[in-house]
C-alpha positions in Angstrom: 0.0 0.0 0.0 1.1 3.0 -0.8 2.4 5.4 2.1 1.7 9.1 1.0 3.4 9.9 4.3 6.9 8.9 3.5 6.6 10.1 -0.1 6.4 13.5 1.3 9.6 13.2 3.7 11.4 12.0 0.7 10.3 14.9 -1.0 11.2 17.1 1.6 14.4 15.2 2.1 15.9 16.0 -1.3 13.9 19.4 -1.8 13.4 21.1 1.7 13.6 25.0 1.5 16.6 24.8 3.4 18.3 22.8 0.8 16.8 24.6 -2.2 18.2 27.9 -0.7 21.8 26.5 0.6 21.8 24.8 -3.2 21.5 28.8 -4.8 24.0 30.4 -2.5 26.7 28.0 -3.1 25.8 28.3 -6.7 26.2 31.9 -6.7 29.2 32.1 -4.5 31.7 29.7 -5.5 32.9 27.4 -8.4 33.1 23.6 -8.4 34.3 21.9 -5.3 37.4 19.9 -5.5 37.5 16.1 -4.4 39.8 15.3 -1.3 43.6 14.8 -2.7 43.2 11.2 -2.4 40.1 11.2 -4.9 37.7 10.3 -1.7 34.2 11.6 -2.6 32.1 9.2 0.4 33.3 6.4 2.7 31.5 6.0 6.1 34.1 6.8 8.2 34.8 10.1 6.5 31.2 10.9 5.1 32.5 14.1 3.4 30.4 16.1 1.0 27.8 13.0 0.5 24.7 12.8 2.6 22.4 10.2 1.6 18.8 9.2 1.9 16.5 6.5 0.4 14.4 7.0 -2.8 12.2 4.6 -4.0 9.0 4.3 -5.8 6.7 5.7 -3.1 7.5 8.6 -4.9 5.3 7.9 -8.1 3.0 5.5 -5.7 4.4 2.6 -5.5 5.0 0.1 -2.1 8.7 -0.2 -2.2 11.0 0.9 0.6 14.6 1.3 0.9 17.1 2.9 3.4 20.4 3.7 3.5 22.3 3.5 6.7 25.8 3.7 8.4 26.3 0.7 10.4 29.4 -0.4 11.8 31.6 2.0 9.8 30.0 0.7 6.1 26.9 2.5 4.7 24.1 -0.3 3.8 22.0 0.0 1.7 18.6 -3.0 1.5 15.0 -2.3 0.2 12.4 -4.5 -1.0 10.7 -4.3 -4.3 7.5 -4.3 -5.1 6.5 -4.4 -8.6 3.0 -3.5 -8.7 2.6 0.7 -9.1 6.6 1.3 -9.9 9.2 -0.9 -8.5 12.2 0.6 -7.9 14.1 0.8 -4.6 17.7 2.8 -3.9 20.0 5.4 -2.2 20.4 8.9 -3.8 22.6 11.6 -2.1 21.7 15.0 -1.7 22.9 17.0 -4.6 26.3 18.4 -3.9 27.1 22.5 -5.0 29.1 23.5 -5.9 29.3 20.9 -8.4 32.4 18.5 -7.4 35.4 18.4 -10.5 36.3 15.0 -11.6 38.2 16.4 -14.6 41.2 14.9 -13.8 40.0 11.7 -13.0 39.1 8.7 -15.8 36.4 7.4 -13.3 34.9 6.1 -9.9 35.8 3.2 -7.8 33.0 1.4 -5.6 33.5 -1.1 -3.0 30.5 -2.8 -2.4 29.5 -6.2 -0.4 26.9 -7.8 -2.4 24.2 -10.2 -2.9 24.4 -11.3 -5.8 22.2 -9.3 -7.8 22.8 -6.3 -10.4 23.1 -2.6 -9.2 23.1 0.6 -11.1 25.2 3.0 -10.3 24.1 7.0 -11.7 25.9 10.0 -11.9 24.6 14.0 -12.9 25.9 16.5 -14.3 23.0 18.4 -13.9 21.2 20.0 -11.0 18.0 19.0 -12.5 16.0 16.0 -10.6 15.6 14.2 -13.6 18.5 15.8 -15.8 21.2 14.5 -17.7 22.4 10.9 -15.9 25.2 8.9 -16.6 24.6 4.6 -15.7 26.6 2.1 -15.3 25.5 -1.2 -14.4 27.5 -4.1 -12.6 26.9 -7.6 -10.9 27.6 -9.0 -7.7 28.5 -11.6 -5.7 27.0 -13.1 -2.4 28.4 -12.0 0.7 32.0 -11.0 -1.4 33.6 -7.2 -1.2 34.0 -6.2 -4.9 35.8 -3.6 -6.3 33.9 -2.3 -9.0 35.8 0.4 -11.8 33.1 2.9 -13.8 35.1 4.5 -15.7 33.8 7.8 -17.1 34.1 6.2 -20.7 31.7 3.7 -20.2 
């Protein structure tokens, strides 16, 4: 059933005035944010510029629910999917402005514990909630740490 209640606090997650304000004064102050040295945009033990939140189908009306969590140092995400009215579940950070620059970088490196099934992994380079997105798919394993390579080429 859908739950009209936590569709709104994903909304307001994501779009809050407070975050549609902070968003236009970073905008207009600054230019693009530079990565840590190392190339570090998010780990859980240094959470950085990244803040993340679930968002899932209950946003069109469907039942699914996800959440994304720290837990012991790692950030988990789980959901389940239901696939009547949408099914979709996952984790989407807040958007980041300035903008980061990854021009000197080929790519991004994920280490992710997995399950076995297949993840999408997106990237913007657009401030717009449905802009301009960049995919890239990969598989994984049950209960095995991968290091997974998406370089910007693919």
């Amino acid at each position: 059933m859908w739950d009209a209640k936590r569709a709104l606090e994903t909304a307001f997650f994501y779009n809050s005035p407070a975050q549609v304000v902070t968003r236009n004064l970073r905008r207009f102050l600054g230019p693009s944010a530079k990565p840590r040295q190392d190339g570090l945009v998010w780990s859980a033990s240094d959470p950085n510029m990244l803040e993340w939140g679930p968002l899932d189908d209950c946003v069109m009306g469907g039942s699914s629910k996800s959440t994304f969590a720290v837990e012991e140092g790692v950030g988990v995400f789980a959901g389940n999917i239901i696939v009547q009215n949408g099914g979709f579940a996952g984790a989407r950070s807040r958007s980041i402005q300035p903008a980061l620059d990854f021009s000197r970088y080929a790519g991004l490196r994920l280490r992710v514990k997995g399950d076995g099934y297949r993840y999408k992994f997106i990237i913007r380079d657009d401030y717009d909630w449905n802009g301009v997105a960049w995919a890239f798919s990969f598989d994984t394993k049950p209960g095995e740490w991968l290091n997974v390579e998406a370089p910007f080429t693919a």
